[in-house]
C-alpha positions in Angstrom: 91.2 194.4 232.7 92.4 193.1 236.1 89.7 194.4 238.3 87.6 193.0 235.6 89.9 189.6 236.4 89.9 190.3 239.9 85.5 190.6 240.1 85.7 187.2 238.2 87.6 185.4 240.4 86.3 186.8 243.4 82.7 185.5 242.0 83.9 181.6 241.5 85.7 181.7 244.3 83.1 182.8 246.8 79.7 182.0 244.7 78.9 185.2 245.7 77.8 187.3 242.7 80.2 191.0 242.7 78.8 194.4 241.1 80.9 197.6 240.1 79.8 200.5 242.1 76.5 199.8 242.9 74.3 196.2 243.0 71.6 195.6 241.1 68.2 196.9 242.5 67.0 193.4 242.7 69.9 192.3 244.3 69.8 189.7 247.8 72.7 189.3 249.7 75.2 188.2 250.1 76.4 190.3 247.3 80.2 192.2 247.3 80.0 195.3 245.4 83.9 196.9 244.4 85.3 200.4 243.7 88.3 201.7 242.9 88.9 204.0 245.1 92.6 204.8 244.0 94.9 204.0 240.9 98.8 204.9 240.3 101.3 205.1 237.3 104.9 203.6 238.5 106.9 205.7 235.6 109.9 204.5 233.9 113.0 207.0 234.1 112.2 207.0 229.7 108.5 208.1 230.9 107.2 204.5 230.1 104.9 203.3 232.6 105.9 200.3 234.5 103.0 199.7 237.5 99.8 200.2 237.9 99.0 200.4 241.4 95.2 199.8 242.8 93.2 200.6 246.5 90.2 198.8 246.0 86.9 198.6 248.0 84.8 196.0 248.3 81.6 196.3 250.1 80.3 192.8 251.3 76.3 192.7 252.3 75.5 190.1 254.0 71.9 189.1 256.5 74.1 187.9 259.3 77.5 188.2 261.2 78.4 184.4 260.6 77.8 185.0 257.1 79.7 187.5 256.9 82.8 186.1 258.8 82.8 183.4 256.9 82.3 185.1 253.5 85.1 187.2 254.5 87.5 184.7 254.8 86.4 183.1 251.3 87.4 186.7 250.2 90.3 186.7 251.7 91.7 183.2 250.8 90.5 184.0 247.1 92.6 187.4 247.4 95.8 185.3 248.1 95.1 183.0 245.1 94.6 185.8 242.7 96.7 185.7 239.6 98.4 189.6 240.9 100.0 190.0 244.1 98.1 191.5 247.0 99.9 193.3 248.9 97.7 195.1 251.8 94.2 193.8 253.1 92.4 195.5 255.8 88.6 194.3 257.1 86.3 196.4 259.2 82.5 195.1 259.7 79.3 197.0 260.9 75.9 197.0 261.0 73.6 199.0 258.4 70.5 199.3 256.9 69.6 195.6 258.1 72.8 194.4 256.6 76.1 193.4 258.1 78.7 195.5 256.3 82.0 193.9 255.9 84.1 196.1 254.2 87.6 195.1 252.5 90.6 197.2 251.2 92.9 195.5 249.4 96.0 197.1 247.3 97.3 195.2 244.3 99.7 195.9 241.5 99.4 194.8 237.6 
């Protein structure tokens, strides 16, 4: 339920519309598209789970580099609004397919 959250209020935050794994074939950018690309159990001594830990990915696609630089810091400032702490975000951009590729990692905790 939060990366569900998380894709929400990433998507009225930016305007930009986010997809799980993969956009849309009639997609046009900008678009952000997110994956999880690692979740964690914090155990309890009693065997309860107490954390959830999450590495996300989120792809950003975008038609030119000011777009994306200033999409990414719409992301960014969303990310440190978010209703669950963010505690790691790391941006690297490049150029692919005719799109600039921003991509963000971000690690959260529910």
């Amino acid at each position: 339920m939060a990366i569900i959250k998380l894709a929400r209020h990433l998507e009225t935050k930016t305007g930009v519309k986010v997809f799980a794994y993969e956009a849309d074939a009639k997609a046009d950018a900008p678009y952000i598209v997110y994956q999880i690309n690692e979740q964690s159990e914090r155990l309890a001594v009693n065997g309860g789970v107490i954390q959830t830990d999450y590495l996300i990915e989120l792809d950003v696609y975008t038609k030119t580099f000011k777009e994306s630089e200033v999409l990414k810091e719409k992301i960014i400032n969303a990310l440190l609004e978010f209703e669950r702490p963010v505690t790691s975000i790391k941006c690297d951009t490049d150029k692919e397919d005719g799109f600039i590729f921003l991509t963000i990692e971000l690690e959260f905790f529910v």
